[in-house]
Short mmCIF file of the C-alpha atoms (twelve columns), coordinates in Angstrom:
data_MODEL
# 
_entry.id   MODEL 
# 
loop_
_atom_site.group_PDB 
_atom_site.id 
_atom_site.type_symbol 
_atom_site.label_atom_id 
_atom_site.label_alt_id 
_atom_site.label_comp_id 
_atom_site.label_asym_id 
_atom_site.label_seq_id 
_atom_site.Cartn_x 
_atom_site.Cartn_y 
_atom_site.Cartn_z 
_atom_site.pdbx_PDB_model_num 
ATOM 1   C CA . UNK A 1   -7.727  -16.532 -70.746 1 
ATOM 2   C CA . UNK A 2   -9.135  -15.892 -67.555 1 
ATOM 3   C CA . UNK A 3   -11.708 -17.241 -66.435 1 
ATOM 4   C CA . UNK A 4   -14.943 -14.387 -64.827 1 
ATOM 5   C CA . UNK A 5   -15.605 -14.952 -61.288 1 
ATOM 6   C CA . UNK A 6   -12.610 -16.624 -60.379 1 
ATOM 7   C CA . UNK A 7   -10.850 -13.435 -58.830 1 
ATOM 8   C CA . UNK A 8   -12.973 -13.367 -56.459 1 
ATOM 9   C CA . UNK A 9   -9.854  -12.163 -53.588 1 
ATOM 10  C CA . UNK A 10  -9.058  -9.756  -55.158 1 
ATOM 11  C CA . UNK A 11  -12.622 -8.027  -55.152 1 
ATOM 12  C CA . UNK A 12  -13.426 -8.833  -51.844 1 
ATOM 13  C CA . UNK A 13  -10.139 -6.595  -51.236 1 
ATOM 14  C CA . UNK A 14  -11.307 -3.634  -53.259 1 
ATOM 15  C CA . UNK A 15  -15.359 -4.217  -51.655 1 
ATOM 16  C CA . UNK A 16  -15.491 -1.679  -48.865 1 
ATOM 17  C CA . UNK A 17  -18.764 -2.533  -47.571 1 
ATOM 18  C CA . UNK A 18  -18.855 -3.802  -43.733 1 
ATOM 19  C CA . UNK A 19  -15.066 -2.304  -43.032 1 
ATOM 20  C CA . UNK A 20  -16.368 -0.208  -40.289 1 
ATOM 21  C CA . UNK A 21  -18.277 -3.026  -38.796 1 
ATOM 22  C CA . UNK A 22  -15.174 -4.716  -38.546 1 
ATOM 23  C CA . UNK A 23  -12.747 -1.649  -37.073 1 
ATOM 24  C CA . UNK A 24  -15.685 -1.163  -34.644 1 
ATOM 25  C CA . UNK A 25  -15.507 -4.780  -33.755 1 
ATOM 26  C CA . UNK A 26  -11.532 -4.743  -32.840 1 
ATOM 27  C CA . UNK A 27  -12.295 -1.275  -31.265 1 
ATOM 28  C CA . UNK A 28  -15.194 -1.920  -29.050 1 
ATOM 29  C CA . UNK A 29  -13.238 -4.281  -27.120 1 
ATOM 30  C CA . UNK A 30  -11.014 -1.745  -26.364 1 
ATOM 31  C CA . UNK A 31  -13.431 0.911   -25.231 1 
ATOM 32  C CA . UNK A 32  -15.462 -1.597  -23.058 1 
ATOM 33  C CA . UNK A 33  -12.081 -1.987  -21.131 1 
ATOM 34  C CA . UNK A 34  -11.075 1.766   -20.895 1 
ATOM 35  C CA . UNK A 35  -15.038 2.587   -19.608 1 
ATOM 36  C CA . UNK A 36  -15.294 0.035   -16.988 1 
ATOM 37  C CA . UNK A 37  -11.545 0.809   -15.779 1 
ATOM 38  C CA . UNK A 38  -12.743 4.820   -15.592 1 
ATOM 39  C CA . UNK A 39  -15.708 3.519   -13.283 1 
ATOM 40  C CA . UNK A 40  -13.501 1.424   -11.235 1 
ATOM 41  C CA . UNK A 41  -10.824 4.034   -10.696 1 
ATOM 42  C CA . UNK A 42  -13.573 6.922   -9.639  1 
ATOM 43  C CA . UNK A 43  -14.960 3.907   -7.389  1 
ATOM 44  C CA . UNK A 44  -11.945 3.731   -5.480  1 
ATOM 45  C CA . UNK A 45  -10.992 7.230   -5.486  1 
ATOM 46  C CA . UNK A 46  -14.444 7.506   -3.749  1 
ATOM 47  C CA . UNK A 47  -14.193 5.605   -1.340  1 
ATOM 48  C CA . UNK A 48  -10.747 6.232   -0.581  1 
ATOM 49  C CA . UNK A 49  -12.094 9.941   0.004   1 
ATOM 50  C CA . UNK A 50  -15.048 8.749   2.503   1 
ATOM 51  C CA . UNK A 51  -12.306 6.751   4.337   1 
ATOM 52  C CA . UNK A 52  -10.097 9.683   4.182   1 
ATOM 53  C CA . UNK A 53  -12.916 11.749  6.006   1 
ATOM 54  C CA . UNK A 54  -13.608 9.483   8.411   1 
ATOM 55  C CA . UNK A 55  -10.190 9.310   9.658   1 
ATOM 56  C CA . UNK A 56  -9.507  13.158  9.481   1 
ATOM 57  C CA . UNK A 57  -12.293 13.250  11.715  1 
ATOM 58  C CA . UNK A 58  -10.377 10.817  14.537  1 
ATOM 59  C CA . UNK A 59  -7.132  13.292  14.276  1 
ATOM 60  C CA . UNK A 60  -9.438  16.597  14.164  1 
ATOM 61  C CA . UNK A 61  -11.567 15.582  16.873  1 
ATOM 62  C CA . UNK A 62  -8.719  14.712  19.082  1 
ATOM 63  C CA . UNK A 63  -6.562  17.387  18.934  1 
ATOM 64  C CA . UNK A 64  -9.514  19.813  19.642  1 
ATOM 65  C CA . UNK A 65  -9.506  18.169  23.405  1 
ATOM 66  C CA . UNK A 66  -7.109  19.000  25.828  1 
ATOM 67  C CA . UNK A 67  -7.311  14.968  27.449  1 
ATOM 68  C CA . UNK A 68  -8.933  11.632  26.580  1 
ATOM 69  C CA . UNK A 69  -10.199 9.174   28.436  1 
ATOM 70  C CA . UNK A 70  -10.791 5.164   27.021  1 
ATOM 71  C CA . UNK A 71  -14.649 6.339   27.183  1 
ATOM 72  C CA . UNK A 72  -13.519 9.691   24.672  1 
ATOM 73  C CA . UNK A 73  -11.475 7.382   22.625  1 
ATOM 74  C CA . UNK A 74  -14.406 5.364   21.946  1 
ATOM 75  C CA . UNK A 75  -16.642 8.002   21.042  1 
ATOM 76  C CA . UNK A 76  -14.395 9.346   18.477  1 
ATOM 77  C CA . UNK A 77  -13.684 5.927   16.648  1 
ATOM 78  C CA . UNK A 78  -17.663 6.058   16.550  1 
ATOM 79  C CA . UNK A 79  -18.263 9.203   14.888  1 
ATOM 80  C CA . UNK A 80  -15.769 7.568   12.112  1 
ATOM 81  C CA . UNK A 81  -17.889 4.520   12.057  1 
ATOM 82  C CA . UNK A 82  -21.117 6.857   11.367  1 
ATOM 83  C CA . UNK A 83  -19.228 8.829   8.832   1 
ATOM 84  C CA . UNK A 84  -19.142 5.730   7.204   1 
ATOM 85  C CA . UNK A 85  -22.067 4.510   7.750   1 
ATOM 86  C CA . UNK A 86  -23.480 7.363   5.774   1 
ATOM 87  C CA . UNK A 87  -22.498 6.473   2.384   1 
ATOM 88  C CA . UNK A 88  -23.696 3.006   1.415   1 
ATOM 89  C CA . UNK A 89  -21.197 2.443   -1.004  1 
ATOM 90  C CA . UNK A 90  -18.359 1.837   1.406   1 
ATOM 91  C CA . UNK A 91  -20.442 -0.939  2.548   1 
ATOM 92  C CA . UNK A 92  -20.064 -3.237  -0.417  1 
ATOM 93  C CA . UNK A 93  -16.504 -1.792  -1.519  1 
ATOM 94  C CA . UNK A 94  -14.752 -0.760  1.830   1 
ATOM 95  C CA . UNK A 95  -13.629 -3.601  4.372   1 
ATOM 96  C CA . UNK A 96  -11.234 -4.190  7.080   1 
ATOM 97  C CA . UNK A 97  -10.883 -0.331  7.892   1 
ATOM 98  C CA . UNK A 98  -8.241  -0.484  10.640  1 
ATOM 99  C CA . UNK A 99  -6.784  3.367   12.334  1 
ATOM 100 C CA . UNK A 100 -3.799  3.823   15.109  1 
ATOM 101 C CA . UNK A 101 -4.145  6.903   17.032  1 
ATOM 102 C CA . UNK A 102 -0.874  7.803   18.526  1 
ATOM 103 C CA . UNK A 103 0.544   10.912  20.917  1 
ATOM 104 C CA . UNK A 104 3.988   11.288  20.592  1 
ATOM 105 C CA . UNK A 105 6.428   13.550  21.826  1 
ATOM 106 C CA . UNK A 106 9.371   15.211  20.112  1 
ATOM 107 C CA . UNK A 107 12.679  15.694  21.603  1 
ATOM 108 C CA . UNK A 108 16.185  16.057  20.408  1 
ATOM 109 C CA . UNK A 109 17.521  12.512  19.397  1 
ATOM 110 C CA . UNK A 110 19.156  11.116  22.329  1 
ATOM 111 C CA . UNK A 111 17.439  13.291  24.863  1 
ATOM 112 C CA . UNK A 112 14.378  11.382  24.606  1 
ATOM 113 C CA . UNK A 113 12.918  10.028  27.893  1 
ATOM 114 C CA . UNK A 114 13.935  6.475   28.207  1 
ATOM 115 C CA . UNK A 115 15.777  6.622   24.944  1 
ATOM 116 C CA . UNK A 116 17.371  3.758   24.136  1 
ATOM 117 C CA . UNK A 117 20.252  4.086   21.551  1 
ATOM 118 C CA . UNK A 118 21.927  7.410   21.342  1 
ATOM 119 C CA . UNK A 119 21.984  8.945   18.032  1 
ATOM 120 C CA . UNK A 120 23.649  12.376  19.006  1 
ATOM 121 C CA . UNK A 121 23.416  15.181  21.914  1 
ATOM 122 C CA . UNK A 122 23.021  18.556  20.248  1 
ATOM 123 C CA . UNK A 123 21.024  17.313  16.856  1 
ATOM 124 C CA . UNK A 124 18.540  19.308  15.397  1 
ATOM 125 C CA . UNK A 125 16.667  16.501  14.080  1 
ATOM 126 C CA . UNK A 126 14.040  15.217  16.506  1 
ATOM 127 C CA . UNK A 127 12.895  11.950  17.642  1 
ATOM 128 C CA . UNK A 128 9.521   10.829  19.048  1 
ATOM 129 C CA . UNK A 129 8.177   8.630   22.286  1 
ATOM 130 C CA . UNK A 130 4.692   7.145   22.088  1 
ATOM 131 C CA . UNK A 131 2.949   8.563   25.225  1 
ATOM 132 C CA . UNK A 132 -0.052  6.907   24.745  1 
ATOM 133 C CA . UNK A 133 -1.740  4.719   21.484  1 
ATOM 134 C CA . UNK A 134 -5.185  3.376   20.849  1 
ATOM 135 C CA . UNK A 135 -6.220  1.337   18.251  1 
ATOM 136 C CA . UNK A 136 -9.857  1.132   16.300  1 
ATOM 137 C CA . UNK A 137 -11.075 -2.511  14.569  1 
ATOM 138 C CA . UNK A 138 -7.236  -3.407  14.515  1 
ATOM 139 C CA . UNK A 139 -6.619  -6.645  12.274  1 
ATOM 140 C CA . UNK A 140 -3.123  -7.911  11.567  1 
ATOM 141 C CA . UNK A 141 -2.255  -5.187  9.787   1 
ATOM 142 C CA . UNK A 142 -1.911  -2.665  12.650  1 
ATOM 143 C CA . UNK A 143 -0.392  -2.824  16.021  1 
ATOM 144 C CA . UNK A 144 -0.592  -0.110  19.018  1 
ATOM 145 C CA . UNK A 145 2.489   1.610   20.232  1 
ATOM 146 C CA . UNK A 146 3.352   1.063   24.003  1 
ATOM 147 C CA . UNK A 147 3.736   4.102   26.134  1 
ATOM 148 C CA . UNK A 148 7.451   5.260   26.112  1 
ATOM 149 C CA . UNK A 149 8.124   3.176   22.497  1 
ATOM 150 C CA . UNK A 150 9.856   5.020   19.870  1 
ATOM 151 C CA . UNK A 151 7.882   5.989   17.028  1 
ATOM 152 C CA . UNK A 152 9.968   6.311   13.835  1 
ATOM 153 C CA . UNK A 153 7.107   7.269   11.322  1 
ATOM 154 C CA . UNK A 154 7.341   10.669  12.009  1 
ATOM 155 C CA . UNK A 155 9.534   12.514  10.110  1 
ATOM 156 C CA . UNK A 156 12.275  14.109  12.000  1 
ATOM 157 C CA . UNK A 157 11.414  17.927  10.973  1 
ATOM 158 C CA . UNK A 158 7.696   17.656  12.117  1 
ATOM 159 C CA . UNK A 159 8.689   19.240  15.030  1 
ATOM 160 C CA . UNK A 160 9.950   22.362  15.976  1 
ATOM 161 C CA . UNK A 161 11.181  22.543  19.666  1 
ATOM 162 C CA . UNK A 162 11.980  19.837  22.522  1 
ATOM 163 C CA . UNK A 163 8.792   18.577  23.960  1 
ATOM 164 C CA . UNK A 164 6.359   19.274  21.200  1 
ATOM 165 C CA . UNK A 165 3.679   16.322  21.100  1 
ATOM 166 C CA . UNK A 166 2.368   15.471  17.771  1 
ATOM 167 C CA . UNK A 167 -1.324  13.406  16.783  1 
ATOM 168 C CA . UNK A 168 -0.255  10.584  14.359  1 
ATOM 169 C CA . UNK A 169 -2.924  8.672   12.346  1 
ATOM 170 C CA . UNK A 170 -2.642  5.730   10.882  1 
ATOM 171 C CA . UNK A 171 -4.955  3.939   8.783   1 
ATOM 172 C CA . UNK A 172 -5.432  0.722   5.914   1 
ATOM 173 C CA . UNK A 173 -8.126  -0.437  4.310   1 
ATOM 174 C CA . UNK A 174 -8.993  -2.934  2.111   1 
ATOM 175 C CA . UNK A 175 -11.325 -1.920  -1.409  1 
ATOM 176 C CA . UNK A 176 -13.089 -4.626  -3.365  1 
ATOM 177 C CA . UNK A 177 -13.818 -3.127  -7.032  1 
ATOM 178 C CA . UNK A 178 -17.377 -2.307  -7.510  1 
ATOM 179 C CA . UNK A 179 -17.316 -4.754  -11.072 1 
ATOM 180 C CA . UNK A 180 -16.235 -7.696  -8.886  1 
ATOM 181 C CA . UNK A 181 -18.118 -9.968  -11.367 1 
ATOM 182 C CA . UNK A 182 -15.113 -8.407  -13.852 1 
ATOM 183 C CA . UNK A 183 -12.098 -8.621  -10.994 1 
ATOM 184 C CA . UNK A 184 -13.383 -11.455 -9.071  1 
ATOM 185 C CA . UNK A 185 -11.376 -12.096 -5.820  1 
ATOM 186 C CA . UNK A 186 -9.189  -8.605  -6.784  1 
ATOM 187 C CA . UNK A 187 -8.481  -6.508  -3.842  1 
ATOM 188 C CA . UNK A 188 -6.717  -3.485  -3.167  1 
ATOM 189 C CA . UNK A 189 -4.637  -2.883  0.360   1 
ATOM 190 C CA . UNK A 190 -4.173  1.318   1.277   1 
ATOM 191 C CA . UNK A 191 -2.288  2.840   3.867   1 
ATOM 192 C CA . UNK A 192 -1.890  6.315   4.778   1 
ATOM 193 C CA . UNK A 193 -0.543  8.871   7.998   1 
ATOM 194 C CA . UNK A 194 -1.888  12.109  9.110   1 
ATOM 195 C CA . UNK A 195 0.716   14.586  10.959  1 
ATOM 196 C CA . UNK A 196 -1.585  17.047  13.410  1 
ATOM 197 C CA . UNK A 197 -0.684  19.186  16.591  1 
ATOM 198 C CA . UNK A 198 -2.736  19.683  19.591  1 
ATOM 199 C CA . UNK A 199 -5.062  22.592  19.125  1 
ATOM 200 C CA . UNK A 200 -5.375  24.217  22.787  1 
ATOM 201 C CA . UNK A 201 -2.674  22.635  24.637  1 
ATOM 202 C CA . UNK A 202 0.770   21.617  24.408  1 
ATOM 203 C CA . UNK A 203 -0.020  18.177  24.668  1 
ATOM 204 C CA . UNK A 204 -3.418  15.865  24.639  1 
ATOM 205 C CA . UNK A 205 -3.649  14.272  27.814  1 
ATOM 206 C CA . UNK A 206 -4.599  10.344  28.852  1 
ATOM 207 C CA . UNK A 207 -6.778  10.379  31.378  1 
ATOM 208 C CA . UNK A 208 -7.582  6.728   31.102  1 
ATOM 209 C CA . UNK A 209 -5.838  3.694   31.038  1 
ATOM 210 C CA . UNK A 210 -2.960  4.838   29.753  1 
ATOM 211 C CA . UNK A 211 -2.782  7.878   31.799  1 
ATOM 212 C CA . UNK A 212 1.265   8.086   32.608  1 
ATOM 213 C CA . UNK A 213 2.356   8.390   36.866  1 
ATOM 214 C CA . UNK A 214 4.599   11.167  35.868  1 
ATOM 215 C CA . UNK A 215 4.147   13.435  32.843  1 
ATOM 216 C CA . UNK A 216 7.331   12.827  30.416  1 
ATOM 217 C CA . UNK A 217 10.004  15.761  29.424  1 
ATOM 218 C CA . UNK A 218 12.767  15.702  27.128  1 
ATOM 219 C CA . UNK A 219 15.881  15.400  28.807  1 
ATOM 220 C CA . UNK A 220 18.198  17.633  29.113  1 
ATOM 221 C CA . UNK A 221 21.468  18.108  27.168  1 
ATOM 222 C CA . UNK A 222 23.484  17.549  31.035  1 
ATOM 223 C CA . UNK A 223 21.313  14.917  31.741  1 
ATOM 224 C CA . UNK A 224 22.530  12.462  28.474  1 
# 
């Protein structure tokens, strides 16, 4: 004889009442996670973007001038510093911006001026010769080409005849997510390279510092 009351398992089994307080429960953990990882990943994207701008603006701004000068130089790494000036929220999730702004000129691996080891007369794929490199809020992370160093971050098929020059950008960054009270300490390193051509010259000229005695040429194939 059993006993009333004493199956008490087996009706807490068949009682449906609370079970979607308790799915919502396991879920909302869950959904907390997915929401603040949606507002993290727009919060980089962001910023990444006003960075992004910023340094377009070095590149475009340079290759619009037919020469520089240290003075030029300057001005140009301060219009990025007001572009990012302009949106507070770089402030407290962007640090340790650093950009390279490099000339380099293309010629025909081997027939570079001062080249150093010969890859091949008669290649069509081109190397490139720093001909002159500044450097904006440069950390560890970053270091400026010398004038007449090879530059092997260009890819060879950037250019499209001897003595082409082309505008190289470099940039890194550090983000700090916007929840840092949910990453604490997290950070997140970015790099990234922008591939331009002079806009009304052959070539951007130093005027400055850098300014070279002689203006470099490819050699020529007799000349190797």
């Amino acid at each position: 004889m059993r006993l009333k009351g004493l199956n008490i398992w087996g009706r807490f089994r068949r009682d449906p009442t609370g079970a979607a307080m308790v799915e919502f429960t396991i879920v909302l953990p869950i959904l907390a996670v997915l929401l603040l990882a949606s507002i993290e990943i727009a919060s980089y994207f962001w910023a990444r973007s006003r960075v992004t701008d910023a340094v377009a603006a070095v590149g475009d701004l340079t290759t619009q001038s037919m020469s520089v000068s240290d003075g030029s130089i300057s001005a140009i790494f301060g219009a990025a510093d007001a572009i990012l000036a302009e949106n507070p929220m770089t402030k407290d999730t962007v640090s340790d911006v650093t950009v390279r702004l490099t000339s380099a000129l293309a010629c025909k691996c081997g027939l570079e001026p001062k080249a150093g080891e010969t890859i091949g007369k008669g290649s069509k794929e081109y190397c490139y010769t720093a001909l002159w490199s500044h450097e904006y809020k440069v950390k560890s992370t970053i270091s400026g080409y010398k004038p007449g160093e090879k530059v092997t971050s260009i890819p060879s098929d950037i250019a499209i005849a001897d003595n082409d020059t082309v505008i190289l950008v470099e940039f890194n960054f550090k983000y700090r997510p916007k929840l840092h009270f949910v990453l604490s300490g997290a950070e997140m390193s970015t790099s990234e390279r922008f591939y331009m051509r002079p806009r009304f010259s052959d070539r951007v000229t130093h005027v400055g510092s850098q300014a070279p005695a002689a203006e470099p040429r490819c050699l020529r194939e007799a000349d190797g």
